[in-house]
N, CA, C and O atoms as a printed pandas DataFrame, in Angstrom:
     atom_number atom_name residue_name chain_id  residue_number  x_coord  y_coord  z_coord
0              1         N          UNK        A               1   30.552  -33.402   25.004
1              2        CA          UNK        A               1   31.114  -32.266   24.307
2              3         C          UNK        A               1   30.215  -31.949   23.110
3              4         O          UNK        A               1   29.717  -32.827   22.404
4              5         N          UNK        A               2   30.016  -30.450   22.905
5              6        CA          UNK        A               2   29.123  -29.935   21.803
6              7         C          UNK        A               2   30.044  -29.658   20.889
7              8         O          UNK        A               2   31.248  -29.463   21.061
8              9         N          UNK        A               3   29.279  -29.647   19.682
9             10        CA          UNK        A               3   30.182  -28.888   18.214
10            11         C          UNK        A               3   29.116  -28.405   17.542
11            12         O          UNK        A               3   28.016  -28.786   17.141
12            13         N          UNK        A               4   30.044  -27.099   17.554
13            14        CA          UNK        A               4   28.971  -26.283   16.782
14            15         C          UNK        A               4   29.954  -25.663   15.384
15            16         O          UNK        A               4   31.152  -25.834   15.156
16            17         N          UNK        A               5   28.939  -24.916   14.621
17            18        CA          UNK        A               5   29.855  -24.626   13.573
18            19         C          UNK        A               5   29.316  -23.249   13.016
19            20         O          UNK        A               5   28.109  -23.131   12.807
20            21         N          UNK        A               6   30.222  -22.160   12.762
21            22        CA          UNK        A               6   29.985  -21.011   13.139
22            23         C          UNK        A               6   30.356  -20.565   11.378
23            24         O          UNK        A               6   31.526  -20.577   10.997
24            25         N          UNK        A               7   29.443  -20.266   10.618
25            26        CA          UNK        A               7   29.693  -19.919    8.703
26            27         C          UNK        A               7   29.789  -18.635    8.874
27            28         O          UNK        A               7   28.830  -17.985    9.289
28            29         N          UNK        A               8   30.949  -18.089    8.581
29            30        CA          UNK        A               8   30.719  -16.355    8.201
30            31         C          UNK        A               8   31.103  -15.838    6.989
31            32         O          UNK        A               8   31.438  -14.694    6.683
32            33         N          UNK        A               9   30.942  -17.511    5.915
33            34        CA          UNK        A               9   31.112  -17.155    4.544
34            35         C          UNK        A               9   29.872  -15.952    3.923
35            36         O          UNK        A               9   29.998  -15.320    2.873
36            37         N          UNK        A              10   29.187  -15.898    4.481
37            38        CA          UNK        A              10   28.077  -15.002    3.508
38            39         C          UNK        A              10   27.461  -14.106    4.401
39            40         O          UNK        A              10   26.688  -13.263    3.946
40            41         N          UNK        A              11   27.702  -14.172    5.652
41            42        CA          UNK        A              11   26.832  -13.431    6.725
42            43         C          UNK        A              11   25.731  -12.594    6.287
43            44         O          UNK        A              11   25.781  -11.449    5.840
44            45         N          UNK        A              12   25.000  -13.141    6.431
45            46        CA          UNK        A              12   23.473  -12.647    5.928
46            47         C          UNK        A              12   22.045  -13.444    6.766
47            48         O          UNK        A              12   22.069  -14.546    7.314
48            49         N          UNK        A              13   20.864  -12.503    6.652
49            50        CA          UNK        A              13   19.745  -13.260    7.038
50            51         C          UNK        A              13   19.341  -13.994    5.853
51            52         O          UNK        A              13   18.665  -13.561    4.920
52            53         N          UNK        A              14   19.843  -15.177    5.998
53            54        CA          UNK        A              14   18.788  -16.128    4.932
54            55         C          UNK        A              14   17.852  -17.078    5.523
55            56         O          UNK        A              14   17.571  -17.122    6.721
56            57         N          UNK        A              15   17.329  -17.934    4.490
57            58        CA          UNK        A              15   16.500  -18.804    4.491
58            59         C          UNK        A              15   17.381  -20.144    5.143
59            60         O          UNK        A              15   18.101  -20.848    4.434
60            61         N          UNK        A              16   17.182  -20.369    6.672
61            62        CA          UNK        A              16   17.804  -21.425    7.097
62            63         C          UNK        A              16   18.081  -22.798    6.888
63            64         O          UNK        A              16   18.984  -23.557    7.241
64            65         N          UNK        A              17   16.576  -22.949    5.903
65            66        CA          UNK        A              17   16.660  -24.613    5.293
66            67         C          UNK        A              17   17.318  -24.521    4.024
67            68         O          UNK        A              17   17.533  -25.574    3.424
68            69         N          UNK        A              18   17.742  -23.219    3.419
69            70        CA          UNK        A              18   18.393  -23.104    2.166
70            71         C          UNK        A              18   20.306  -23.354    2.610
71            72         O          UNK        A              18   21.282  -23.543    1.884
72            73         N          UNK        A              19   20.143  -23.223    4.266
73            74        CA          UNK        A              19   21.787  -23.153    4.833
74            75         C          UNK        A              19   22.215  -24.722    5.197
75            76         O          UNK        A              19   23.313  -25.253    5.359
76            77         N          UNK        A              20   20.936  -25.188    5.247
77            78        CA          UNK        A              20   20.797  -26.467    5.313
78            79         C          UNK        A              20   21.220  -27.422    4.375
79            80         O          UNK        A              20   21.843  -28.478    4.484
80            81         N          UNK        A              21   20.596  -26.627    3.149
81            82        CA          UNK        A              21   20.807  -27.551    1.922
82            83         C          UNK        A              21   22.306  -27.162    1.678
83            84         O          UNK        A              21   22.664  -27.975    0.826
84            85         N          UNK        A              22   23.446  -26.300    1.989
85            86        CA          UNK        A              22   24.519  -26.313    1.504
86            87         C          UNK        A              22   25.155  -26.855    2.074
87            88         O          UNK        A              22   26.200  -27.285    1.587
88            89         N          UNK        A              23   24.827  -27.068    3.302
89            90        CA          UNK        A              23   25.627  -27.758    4.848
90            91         C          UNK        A              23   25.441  -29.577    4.304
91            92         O          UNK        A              23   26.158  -30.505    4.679
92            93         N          UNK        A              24   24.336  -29.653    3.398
93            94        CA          UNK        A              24   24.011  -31.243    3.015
94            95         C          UNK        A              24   24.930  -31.174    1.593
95            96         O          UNK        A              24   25.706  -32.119    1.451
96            97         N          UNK        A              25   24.922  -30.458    0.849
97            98        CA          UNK        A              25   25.986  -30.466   -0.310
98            99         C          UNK        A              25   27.083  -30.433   -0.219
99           100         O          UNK        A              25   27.751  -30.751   -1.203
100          101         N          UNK        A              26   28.050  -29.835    1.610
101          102        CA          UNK        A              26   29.063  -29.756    1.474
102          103         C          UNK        A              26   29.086  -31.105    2.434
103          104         O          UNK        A              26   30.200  -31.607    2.285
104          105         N          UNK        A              27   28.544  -31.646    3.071
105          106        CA          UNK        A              27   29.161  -32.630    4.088
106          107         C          UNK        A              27   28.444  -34.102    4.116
107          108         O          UNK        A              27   28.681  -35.140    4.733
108          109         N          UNK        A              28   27.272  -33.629    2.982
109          110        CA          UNK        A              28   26.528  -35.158    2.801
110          111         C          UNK        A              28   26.959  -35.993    1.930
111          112         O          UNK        A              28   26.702  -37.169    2.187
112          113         N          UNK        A              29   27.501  -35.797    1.031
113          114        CA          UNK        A              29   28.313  -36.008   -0.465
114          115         C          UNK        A              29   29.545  -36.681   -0.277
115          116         O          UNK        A              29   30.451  -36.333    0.480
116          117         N          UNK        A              30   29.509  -37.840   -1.148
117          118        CA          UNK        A              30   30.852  -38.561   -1.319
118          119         C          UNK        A              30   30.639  -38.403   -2.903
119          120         O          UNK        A              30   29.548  -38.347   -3.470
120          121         N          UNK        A              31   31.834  -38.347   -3.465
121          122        CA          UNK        A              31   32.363  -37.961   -4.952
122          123         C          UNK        A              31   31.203  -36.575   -5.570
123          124         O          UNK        A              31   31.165  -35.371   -5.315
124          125         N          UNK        A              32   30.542  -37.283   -6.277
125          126        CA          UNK        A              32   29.718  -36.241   -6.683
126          127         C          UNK        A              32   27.653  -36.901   -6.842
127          128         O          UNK        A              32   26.696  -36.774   -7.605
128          129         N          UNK        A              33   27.942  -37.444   -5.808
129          130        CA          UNK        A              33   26.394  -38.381   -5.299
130          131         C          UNK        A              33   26.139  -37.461   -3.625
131          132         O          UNK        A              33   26.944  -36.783   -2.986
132          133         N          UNK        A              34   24.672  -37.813   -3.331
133          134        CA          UNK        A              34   23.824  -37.423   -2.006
134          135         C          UNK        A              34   24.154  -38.383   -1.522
135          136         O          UNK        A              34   23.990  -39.243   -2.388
136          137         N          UNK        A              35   24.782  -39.119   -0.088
137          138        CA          UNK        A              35   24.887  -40.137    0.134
138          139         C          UNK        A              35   23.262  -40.068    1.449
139          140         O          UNK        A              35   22.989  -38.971    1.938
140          141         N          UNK        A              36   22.738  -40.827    1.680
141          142        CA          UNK        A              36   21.290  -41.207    2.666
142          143         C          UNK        A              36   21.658  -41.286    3.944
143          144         O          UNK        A              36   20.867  -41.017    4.847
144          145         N          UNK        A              37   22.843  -41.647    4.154
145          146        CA          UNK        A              37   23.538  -42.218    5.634
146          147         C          UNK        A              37   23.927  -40.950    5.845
147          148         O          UNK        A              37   23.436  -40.434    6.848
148          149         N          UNK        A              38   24.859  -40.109    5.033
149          150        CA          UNK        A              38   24.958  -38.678    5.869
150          151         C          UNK        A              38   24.306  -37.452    5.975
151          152         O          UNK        A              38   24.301  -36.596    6.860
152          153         N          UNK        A              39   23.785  -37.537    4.951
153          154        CA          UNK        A              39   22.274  -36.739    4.971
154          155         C          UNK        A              39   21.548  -36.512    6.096
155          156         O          UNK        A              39   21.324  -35.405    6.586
156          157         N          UNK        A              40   21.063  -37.906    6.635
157          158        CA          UNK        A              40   20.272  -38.201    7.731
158          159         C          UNK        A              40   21.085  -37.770    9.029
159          160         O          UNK        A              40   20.828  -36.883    9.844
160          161         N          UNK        A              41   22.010  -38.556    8.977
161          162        CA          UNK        A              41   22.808  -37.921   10.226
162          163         C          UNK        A              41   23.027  -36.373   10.319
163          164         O          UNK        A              41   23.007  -35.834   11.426
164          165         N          UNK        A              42   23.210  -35.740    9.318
165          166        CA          UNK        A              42   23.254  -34.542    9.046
166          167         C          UNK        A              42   21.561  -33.789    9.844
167          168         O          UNK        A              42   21.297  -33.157   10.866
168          169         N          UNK        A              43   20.942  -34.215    8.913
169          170        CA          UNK        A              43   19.460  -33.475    9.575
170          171         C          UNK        A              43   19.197  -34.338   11.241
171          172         O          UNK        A              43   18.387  -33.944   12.080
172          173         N          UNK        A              44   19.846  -35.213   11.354
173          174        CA          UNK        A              44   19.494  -35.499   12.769
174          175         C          UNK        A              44   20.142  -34.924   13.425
175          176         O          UNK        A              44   19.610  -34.673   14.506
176          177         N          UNK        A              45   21.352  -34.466   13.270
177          178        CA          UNK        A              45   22.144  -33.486   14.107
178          179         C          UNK        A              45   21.417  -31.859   14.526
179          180         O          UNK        A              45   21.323  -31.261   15.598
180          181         N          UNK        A              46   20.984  -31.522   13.115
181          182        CA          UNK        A              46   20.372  -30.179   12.889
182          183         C          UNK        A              46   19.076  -30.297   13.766
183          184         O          UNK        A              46   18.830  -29.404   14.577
184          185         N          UNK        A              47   17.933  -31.771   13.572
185          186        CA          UNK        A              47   17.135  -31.450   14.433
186          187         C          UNK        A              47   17.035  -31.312   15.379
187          188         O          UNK        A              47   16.139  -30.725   15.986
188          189         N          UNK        A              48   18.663  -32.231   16.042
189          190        CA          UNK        A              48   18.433  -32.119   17.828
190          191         C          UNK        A              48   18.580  -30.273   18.366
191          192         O          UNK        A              48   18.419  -29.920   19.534
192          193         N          UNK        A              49   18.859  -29.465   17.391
193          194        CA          UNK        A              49   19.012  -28.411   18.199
194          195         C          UNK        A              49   17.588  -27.464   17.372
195          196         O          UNK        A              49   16.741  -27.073   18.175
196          197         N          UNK        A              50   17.384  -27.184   16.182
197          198        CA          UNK        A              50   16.544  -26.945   15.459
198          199         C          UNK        A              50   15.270  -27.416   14.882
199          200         O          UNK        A              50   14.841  -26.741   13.947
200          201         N          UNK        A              51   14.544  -28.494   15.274
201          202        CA          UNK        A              51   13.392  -29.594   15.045
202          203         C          UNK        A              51   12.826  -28.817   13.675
203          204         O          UNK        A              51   12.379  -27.672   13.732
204          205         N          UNK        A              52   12.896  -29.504   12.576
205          206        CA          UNK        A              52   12.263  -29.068   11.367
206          207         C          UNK        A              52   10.503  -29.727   11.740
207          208         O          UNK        A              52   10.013  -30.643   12.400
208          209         N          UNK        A              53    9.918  -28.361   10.658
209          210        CA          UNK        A              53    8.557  -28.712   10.702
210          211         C          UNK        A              53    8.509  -29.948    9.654
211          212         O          UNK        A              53    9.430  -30.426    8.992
212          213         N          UNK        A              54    7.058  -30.336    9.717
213          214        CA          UNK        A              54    6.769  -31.190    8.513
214          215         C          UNK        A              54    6.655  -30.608    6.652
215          216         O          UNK        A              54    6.735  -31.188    5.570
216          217         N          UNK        A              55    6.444  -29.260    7.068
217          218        CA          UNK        A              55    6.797  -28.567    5.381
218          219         C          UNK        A              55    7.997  -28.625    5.301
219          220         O          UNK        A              55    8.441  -29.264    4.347
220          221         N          UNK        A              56    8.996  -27.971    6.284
221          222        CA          UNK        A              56   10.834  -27.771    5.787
222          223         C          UNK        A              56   11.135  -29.235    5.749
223          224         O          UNK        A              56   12.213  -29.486    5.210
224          225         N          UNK        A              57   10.392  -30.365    6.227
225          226        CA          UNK        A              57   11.273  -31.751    6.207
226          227         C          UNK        A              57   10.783  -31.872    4.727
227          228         O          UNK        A              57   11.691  -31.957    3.900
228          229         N          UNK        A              58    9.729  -31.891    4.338
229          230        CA          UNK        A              58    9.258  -32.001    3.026
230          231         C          UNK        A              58    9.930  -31.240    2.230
231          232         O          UNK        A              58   10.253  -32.041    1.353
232          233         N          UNK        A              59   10.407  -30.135    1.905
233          234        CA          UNK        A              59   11.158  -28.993    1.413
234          235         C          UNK        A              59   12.160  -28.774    1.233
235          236         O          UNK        A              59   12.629  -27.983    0.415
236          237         N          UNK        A              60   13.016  -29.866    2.443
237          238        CA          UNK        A              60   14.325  -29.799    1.754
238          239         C          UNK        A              60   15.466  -30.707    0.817
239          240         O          UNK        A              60   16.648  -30.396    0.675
240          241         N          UNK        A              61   14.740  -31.990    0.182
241          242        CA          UNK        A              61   15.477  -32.037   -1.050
242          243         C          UNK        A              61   15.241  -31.057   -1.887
243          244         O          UNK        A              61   16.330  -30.701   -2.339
244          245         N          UNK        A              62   14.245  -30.330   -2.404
245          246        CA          UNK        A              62   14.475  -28.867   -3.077
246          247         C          UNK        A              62   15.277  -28.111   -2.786
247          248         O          UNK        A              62   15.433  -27.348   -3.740
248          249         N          UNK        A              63   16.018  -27.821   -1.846
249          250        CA          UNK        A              63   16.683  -26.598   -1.177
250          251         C          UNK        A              63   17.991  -27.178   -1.229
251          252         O          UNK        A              63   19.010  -26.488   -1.254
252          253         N          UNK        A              64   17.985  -28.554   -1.247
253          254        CA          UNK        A              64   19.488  -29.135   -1.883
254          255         C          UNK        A              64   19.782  -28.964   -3.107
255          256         O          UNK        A              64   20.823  -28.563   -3.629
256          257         N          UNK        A              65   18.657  -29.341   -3.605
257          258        CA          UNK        A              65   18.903  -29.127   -5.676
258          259         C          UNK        A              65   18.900  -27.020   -5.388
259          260         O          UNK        A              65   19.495  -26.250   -6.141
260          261         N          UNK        A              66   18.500  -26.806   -4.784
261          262        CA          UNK        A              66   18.906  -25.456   -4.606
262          263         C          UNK        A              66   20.082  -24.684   -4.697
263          264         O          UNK        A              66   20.530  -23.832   -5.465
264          265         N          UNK        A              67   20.562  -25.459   -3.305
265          266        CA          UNK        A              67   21.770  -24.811   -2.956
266          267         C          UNK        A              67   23.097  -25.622   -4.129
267          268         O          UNK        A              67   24.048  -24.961   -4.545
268          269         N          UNK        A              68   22.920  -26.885   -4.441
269          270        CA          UNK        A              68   23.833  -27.432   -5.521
270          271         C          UNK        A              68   23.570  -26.030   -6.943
271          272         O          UNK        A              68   24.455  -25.414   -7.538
272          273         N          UNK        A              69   22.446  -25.942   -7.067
273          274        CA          UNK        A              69   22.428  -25.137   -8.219
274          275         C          UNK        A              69   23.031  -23.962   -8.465
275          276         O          UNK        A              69   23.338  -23.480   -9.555
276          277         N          UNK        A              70   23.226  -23.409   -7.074
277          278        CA          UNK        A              70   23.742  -22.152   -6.988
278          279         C          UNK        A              70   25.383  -22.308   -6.775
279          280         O          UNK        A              70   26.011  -21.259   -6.918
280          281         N          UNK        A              71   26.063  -23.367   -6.486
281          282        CA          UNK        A              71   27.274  -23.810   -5.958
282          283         C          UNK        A              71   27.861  -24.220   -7.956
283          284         O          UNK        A              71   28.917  -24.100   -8.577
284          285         N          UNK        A              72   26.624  -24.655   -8.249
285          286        CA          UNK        A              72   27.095  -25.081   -9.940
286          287         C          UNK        A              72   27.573  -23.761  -10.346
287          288         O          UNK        A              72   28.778  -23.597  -10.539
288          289         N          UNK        A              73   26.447  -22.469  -10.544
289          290        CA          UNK        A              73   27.063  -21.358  -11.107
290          291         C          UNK        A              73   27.930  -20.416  -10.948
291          292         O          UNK        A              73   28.370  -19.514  -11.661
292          293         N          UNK        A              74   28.141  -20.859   -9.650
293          294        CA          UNK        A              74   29.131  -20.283   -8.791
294          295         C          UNK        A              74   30.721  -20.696   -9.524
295          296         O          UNK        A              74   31.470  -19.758   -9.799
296          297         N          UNK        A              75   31.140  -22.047   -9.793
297          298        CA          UNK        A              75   31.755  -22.895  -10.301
298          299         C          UNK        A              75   31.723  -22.268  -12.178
299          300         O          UNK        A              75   32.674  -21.668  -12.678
300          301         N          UNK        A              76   30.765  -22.511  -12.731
301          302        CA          UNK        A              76   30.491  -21.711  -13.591
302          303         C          UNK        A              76   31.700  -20.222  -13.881
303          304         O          UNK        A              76   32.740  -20.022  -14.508
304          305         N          UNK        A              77   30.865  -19.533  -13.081
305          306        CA          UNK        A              77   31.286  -18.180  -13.557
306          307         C          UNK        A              77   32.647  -18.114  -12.771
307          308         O          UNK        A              77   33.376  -17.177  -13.098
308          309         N          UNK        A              78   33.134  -19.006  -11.731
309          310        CA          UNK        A              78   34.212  -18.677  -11.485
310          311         C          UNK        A              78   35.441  -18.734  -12.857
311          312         O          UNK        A              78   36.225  -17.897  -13.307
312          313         N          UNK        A              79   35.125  -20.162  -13.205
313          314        CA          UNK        A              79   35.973  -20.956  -14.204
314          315         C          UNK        A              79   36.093  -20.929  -15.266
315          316         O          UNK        A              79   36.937  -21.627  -15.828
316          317         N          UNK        A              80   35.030  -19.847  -16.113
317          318        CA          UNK        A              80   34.937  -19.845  -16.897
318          319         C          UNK        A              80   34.555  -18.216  -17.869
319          320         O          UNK        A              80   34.702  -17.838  -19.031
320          321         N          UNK        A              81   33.996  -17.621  -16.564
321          322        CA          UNK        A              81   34.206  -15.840  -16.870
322          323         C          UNK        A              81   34.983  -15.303  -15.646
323          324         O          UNK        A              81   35.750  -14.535  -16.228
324          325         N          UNK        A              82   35.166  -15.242  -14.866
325          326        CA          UNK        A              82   36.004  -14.630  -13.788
326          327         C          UNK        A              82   37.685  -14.558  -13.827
327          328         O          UNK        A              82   38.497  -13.643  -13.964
328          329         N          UNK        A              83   37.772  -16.028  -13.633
329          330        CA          UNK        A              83   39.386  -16.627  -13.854
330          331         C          UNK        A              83   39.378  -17.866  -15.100
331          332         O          UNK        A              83   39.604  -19.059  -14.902
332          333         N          UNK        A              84   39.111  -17.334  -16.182
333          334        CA          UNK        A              84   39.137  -18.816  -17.311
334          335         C          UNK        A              84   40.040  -19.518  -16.677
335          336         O          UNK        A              84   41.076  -19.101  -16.160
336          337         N          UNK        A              85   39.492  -20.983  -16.737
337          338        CA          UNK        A              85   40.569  -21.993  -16.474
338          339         C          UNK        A              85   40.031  -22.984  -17.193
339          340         O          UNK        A              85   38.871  -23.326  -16.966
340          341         N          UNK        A              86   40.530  -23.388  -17.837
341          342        CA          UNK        A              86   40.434  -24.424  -19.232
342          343         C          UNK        A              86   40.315  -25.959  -18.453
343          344         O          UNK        A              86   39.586  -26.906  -18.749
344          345         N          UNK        A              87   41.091  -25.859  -17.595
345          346        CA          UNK        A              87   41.211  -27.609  -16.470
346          347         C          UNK        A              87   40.141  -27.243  -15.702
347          348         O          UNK        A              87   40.020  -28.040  -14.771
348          349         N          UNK        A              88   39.112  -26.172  -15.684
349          350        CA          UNK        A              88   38.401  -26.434  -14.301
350          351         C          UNK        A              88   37.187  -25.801  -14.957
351          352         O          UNK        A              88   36.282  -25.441  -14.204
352          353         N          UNK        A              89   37.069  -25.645  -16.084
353          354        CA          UNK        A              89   35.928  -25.350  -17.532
354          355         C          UNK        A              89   34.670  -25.876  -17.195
355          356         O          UNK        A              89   33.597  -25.294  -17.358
356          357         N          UNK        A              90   34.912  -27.488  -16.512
357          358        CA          UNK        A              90   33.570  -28.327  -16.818
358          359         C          UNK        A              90   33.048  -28.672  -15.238
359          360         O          UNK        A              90   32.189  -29.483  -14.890
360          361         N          UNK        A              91   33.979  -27.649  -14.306
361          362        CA          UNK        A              91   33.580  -28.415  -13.091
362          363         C          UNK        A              91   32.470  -28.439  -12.483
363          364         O          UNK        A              91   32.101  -29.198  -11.587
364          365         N          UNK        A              92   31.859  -27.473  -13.055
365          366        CA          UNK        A              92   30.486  -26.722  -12.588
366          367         C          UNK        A              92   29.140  -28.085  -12.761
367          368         O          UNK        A              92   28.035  -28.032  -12.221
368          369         N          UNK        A              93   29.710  -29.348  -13.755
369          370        CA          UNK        A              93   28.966  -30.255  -14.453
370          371         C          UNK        A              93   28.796  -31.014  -13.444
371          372         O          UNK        A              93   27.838  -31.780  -13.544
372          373         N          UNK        A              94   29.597  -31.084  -12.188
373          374        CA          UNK        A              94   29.398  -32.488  -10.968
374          375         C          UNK        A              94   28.001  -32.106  -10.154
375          376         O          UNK        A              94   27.254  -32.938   -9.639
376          377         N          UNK        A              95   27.832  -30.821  -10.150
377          378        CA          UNK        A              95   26.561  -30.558   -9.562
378          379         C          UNK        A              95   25.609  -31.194  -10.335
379          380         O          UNK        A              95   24.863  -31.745   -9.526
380          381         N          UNK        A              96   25.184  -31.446  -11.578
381          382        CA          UNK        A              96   23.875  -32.207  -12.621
382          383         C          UNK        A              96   24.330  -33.593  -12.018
383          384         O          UNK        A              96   23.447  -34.444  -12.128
384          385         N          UNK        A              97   25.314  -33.967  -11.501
385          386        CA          UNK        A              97   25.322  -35.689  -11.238
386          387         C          UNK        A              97   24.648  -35.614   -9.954
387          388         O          UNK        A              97   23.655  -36.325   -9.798
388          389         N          UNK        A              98   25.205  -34.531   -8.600
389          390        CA          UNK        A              98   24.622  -34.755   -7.315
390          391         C          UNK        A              98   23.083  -34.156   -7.447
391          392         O          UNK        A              98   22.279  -34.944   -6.950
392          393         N          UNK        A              99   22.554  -33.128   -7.916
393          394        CA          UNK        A              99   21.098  -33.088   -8.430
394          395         C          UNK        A              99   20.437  -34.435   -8.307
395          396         O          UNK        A              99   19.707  -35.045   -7.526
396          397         N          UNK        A             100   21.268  -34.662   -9.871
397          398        CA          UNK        A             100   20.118  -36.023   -9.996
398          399         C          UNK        A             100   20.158  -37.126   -9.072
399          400         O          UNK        A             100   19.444  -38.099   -9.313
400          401         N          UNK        A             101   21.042  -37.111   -7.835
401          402        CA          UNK        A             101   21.105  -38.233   -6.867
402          403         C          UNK        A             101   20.445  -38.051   -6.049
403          404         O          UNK        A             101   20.234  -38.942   -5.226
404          405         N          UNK        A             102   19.744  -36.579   -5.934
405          406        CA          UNK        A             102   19.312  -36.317   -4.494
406          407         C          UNK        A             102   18.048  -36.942   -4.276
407          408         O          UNK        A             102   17.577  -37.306   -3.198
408          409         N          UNK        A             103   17.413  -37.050   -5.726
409          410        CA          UNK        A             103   16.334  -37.848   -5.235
410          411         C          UNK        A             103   16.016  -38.884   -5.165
411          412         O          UNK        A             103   14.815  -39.020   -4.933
412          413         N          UNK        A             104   16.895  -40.251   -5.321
413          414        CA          UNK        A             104   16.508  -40.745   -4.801
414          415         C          UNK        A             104   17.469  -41.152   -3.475
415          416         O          UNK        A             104   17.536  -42.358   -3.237
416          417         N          UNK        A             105   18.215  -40.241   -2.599
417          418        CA          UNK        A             105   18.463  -40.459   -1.563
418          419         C          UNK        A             105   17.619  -39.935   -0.460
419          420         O          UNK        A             105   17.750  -40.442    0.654
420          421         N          UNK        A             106   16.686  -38.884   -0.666
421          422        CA          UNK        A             106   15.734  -38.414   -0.096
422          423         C          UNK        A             106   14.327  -39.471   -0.005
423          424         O          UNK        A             106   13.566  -39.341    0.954
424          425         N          UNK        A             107   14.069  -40.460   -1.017
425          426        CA          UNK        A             107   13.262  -40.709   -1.317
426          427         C          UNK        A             107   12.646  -41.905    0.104
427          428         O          UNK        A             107   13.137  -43.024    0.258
428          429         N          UNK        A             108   12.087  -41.624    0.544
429          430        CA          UNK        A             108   11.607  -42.202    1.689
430          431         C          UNK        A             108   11.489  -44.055    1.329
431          432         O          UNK        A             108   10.890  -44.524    0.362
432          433         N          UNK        A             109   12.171  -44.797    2.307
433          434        CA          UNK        A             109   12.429  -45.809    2.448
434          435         C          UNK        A             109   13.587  -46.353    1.917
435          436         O          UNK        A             109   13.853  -47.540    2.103
């Protein structure tokens, strides 16, 4: 049996290793860390149908600190200019913890 997974949060032509990096921020992550074990499984899943080159394999812990960055301001401006919410003010801050984890869960070996 296949599973596939069908995003029509943003429907747009983007940058696929940038869809990558959100697909690793939303499903690689335990608390607010990169975990290595799902990461991998993650891109091993993606390669059996998509085979990344050797630049996008290289390229995408950037595109994680990417897509976290953009998920931070997102969080940001929700919580804090959109809908103030005083309990959800600082949430935007868990992204600077998974940032700084990504590298060394990426970090080869």
């Amino acid at each position: 049996m296949a599973l596939s997974v069908l995003d029509w949060e943003t429907v747009s032509l983007d940058d696929p290793l940038l869809d990558l990096g959100m697909a690793a921020v939303g499903l690689a992550a335990e608390g607010d860390v990169l975990v290595p074990e799902r990461l991998n499984a993650l891109v091993t899943g993606y390669q059996a149908l998509a085979p990344l080159s050797e630049a996008d394999a290289a390229a995408l812990p950037l595109e994680i600190e990417h897509a976290a960055c953009i998920i931070a301001f997102h969080r940001y401006y929700r919580h804090n200019v959109r809908f103030p919410d005083a309990s959800k003010s600082t949430y935007h801050l868990k992204m600077v913890k998974f940032v700084e984890s990504v590298g060394a869960a990426t970090r080869p070996g």
